[in-house]
C-alpha positions in Angstrom: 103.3 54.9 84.2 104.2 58.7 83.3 106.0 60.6 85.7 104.4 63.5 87.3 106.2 66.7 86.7 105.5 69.3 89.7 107.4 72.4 89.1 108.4 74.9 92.4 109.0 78.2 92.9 110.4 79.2 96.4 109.2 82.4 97.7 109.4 84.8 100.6 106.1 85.9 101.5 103.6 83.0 101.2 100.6 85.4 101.2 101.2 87.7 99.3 102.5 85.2 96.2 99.7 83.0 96.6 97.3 86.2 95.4 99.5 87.3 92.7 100.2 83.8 90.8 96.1 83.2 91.5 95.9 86.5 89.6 98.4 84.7 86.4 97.5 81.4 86.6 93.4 82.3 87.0 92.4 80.0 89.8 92.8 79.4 93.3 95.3 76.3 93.7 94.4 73.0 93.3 95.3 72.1 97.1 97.5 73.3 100.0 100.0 70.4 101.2 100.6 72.8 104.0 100.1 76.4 105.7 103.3 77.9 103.6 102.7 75.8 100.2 100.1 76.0 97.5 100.0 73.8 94.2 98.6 74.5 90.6 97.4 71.5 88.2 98.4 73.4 84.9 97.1 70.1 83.1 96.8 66.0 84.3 99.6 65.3 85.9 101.5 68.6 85.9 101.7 71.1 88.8 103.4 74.4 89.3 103.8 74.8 93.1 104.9 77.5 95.3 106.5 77.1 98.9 107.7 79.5 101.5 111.6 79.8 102.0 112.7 83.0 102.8 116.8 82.0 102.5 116.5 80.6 98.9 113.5 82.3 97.0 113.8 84.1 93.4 115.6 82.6 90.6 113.5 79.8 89.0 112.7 80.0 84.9 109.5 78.7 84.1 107.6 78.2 80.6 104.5 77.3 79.8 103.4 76.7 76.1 100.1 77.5 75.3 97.7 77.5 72.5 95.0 80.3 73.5 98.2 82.5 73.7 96.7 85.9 73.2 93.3 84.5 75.0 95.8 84.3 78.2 97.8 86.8 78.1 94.6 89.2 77.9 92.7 87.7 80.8 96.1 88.1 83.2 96.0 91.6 82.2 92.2 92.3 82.6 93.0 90.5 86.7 96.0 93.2 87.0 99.1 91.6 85.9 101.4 93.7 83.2 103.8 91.6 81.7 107.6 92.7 82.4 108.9 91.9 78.9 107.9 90.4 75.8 109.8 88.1 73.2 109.5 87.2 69.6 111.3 84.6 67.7 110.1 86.1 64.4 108.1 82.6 62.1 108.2 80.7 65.5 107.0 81.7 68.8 106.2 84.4 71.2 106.7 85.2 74.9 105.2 86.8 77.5 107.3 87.3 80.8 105.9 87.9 84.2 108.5 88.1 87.2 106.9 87.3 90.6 107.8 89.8 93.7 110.8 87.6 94.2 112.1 88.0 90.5 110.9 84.2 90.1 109.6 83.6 86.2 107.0 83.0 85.0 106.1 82.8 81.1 103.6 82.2 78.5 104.8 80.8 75.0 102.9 80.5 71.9 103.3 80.6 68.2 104.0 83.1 65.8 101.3 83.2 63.6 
């Protein structure tokens, strides 16, 4: 069997970080395990989740690798999202960086074509 891979992001304000990664990722999540947690299937079998912890939020790196690169990056800006930086690796790949309120990231990969 393959393992699941759920990746988390603590945060401080449960609310108002729900909204904004609805906004980047483009859906509501996939389920709430509870009042202060919310979970995104990104594909089978893999989940980026956010949870409430006030002490310990910020900090966590997260890529994800896309192939409609440009598609995505254009439909986060049309819901209101501005990335915070941008990355090429000229012949290989670009990235798009979002930071969440707590300075967790969040970023898009994709080739350089």
């Amino acid at each position: 069997m393959e393992p699941d891979l759920f990746a988390g992001n603590r945060v401080s304000d449960f609310e108002a970080s729900r909204a904004w990664y609805e906004k980047v990722l483009g859906s509501e999540p996939a389920f709430l395990p509870h009042d202060t947690e919310a979970v995104w299937e990104l594909a089978e079998h893999r989940y980026l989740y956010i949870v409430e912890d006030k002490a310990r939020a910020g900090g966590a790196v997260c890529n994800l690798f896309v192939e409609d690169f440009d598609e995505r990056i254009d439909a986060i800006a049309s819901r209101g999202i501005d990335p915070d930086d941008r990355e090429t690796y000229p012949g290989k790949a670009r990235k798009v960086i979002y930071l969440d309120p707590d300075g967790n990231e969040i970023s898009f990969g994709g080739t350089d074509d």
